[in-house]
Wavefront OBJ file of the C-alpha trace (Angstrom):
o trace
v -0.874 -19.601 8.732
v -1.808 -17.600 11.794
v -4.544 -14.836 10.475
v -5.511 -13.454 13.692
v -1.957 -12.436 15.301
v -1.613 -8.607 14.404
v -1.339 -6.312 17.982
v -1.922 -3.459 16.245
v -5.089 -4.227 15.223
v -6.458 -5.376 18.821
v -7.172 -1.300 19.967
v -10.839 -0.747 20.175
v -10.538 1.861 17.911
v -8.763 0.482 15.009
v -11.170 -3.024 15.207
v -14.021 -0.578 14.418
v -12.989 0.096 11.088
v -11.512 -2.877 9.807
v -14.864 -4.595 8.553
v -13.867 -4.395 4.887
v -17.786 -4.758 4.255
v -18.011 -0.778 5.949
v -15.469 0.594 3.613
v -16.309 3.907 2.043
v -14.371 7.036 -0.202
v -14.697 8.358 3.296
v -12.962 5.923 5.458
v -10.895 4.125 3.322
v -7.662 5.383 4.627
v -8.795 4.055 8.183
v -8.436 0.598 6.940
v -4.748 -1.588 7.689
v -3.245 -2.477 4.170
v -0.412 -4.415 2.505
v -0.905 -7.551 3.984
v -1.699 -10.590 2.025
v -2.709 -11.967 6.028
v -5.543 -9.237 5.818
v -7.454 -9.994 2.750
v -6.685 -13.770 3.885
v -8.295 -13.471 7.182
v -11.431 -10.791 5.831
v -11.808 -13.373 2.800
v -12.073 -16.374 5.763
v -14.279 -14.820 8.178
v -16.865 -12.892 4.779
v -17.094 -16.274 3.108
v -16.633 -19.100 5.517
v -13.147 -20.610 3.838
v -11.767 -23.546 5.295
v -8.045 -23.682 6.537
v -7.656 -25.492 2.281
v -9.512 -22.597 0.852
v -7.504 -20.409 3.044
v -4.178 -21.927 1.344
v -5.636 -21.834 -1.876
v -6.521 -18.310 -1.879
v -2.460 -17.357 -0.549
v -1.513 -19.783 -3.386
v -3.869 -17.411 -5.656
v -2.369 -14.236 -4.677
v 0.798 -15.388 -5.250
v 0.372 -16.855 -8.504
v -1.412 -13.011 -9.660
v 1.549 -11.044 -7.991
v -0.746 -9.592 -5.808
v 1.222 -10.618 -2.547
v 4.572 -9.243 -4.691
v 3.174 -5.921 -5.115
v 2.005 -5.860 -1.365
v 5.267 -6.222 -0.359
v 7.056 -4.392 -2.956
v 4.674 -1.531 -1.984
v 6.350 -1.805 1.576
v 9.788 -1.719 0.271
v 8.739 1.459 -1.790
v 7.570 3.042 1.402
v 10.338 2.221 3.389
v 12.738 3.488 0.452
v 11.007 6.958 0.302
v 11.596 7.107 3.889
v 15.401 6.268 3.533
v 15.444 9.121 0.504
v 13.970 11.659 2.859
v 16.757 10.983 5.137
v 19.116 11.141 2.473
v 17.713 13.988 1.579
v 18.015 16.037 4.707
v 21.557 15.082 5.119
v 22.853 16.078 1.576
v 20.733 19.544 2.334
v 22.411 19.967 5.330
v 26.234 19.037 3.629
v 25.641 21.883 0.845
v 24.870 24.371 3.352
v 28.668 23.610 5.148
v 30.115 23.765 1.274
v 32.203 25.853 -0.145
v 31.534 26.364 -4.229
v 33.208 24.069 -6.412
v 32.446 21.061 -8.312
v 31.742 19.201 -4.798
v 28.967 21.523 -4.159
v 27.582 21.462 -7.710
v 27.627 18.069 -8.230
v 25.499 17.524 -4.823
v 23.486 19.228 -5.736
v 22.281 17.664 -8.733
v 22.347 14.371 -6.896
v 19.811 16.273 -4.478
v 17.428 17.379 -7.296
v 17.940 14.031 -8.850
v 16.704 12.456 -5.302
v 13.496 14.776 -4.474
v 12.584 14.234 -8.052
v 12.483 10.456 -7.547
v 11.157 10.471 -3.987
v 8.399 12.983 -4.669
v 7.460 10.977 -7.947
v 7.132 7.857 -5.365
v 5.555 9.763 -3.107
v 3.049 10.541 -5.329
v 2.180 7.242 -6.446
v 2.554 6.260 -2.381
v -0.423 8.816 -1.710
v -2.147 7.971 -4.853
v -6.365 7.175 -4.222
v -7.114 3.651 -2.421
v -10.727 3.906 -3.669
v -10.127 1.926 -6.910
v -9.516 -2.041 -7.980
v -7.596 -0.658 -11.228
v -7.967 0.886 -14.711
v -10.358 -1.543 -16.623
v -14.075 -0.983 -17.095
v -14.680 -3.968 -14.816
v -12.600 -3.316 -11.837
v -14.551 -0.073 -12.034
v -17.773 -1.711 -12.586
v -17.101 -3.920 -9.291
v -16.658 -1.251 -6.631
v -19.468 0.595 -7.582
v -22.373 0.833 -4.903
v -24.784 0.442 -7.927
v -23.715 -3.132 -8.092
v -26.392 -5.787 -8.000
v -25.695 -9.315 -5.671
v -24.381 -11.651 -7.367
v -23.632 -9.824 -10.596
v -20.556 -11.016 -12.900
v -17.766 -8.879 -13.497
v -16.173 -10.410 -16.449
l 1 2 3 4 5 6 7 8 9 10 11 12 13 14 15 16 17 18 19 20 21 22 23 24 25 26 27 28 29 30 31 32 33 34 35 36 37 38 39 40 41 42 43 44 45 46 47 48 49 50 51 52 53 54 55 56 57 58 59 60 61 62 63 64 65 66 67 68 69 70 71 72 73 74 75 76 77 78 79 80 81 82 83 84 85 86 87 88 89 90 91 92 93 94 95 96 97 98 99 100 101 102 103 104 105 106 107 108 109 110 111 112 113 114 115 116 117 118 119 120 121 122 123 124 125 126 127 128 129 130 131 132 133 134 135 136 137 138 139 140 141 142 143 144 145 146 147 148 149 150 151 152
């Protein structure tokens, strides 16, 4: 599995903030995302995996849906995109309309779309600072965190 191949990351810029041991609230956003390739590689280079570690951590994420929802999370982007563009073009249909069920009917479809896409869009934008809901996950990216403490 080639780690190391992304171009986009090889700007000077971009490498700076892609130590995931530097992440802060602040700079989060800074920091490439929904690929499984990324916490492979950061999880090689922070702890010294071997190329069998390596497999058995993609095996891992896998088996916990985590590379699903990485990918999924790309099709959800890419989908919001298509709806804006859906969007746009129903928006600019109405305006050639005349009034009759046609019309009417559009445009519920249209409120029915930028319902849905702003209700993605919203979970899109939603923080990055957070592992998830439960007490531990919380627990874990505190700063307050001791070494080698045990999230349960």
């Amino acid at each position: 599995m080639q780690l190391d191949a992304d171009p986009r990351e090889r700007g000077a810029l971009m490498k700076h903030h892609q130590d995931p041991r530097k992440v802060a609230p602040e700079n989060v956003w800074q920091y490439w995302q929904n690929a499984c390739r990324l916490v492979l590689r950061d999880c090689r280079d922070l702890f010294g995996l071997n190329d069998a570690q390596v497999a058995d951590l993609a095996r891992v994420l896998i088996a916990r849906g985590i590379a699903k929802w990485l990918r999924a999370r790309k099709t959800i982007i890419r989908t919001k995109d298509r709806w804006k563009r859906e969007i746009t073009t129903a928006q600019e249909q109405l305006r050639g309309m005349s009034e009759g069920p046609q019309k009417q009917r559009l445009r519920g479809e249209l409120a029915a779309l930028i319902r849905c896409r702003e209700d993605v869009r919203a979970i899109c934008h939603s923080e990055r600072w957070t592992l998830g809901a439960d007490e531990a996950d919380e627990i874990a990216m505190s700063s307050t965190m001791a070494a080698g403490s045990v999230v349960r």
